[in-house]
C-alpha positions in Angstrom: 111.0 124.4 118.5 114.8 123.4 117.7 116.2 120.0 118.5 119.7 120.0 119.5 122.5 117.6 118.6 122.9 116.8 122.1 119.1 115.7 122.1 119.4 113.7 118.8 122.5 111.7 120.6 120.1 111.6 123.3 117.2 109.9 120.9 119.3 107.2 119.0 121.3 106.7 122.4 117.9 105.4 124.1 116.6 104.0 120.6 120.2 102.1 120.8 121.0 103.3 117.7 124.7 105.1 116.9 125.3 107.8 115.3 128.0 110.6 114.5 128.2 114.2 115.1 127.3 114.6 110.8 124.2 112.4 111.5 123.4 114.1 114.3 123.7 117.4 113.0 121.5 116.5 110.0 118.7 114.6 111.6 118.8 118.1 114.5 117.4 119.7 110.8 115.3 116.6 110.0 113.5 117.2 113.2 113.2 120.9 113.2 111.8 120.2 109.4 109.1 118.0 111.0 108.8 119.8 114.3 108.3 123.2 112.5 105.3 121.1 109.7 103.3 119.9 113.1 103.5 123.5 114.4 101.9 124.3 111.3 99.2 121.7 111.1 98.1 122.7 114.9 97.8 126.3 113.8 95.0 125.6 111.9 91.2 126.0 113.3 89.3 123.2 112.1 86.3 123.9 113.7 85.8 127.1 111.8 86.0 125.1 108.9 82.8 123.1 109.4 84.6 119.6 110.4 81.8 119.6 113.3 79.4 119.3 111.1 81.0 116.3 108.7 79.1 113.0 109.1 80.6 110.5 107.0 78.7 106.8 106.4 81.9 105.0 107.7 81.0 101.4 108.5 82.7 97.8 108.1 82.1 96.2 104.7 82.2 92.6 104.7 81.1 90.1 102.6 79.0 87.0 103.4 81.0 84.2 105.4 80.7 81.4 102.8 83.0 79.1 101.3 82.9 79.6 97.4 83.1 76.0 96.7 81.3 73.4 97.5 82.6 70.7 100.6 85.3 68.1 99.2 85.0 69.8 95.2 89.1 69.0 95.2 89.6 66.3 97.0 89.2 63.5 94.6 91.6 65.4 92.4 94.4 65.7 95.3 93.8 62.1 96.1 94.1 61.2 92.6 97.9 63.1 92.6 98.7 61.2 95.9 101.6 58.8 95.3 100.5 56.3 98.0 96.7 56.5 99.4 94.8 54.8 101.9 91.1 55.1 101.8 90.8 59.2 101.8 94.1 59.7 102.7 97.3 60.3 101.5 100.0 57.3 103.0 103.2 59.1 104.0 106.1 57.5 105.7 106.3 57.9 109.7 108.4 60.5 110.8 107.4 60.8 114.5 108.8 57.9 117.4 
């Protein structure tokens, strides 16, 4: 399958993209590169090869939903960097109305 200039211009005109004739011309044998790679990839029977019989042990691995610390192991450490605090909480200025 060949992709004419005309169809490139067509391409980057509807991708909003501009191009020249040279680009054109160049990404008409881009495509033809790519077009004429697929056409070879589809020529191939892969259900001669066996891939019918391929079961692979594809599943999700996660690990446990935990928190590796333990609750509040930093917060007298970030209170303790806190310039102005009140009770367990850092004092800023207001910056809201």
């Amino acid at each position: 399958m060949s992709v004419s200039t005309e169809e490139v211009k067509k391409f980057a005109d509807l991708s909003r993209i501009e191009i020249n004739d040279a680009e054109a011309e160049e990404l008409s044998k881009e495509f033809d590169s790519i077009l004429g790679y697929i056409d070879t990839i589809q020529s191939f029977d892969v259900l001669e090869a066996g891939a019918e019989n391929v079961h692979l042990d594809i599943h999700n691995v996660m690990r446990d939903d935990k928190d590796p610390h333990e609750p509040n192991a930093f917060t007298a450490d970030l209170l303790s960097q806190a310039p102005q605090k009140e009770g367990r909480f850092w004092k800023v200025k207001k910056i809201l109305g």
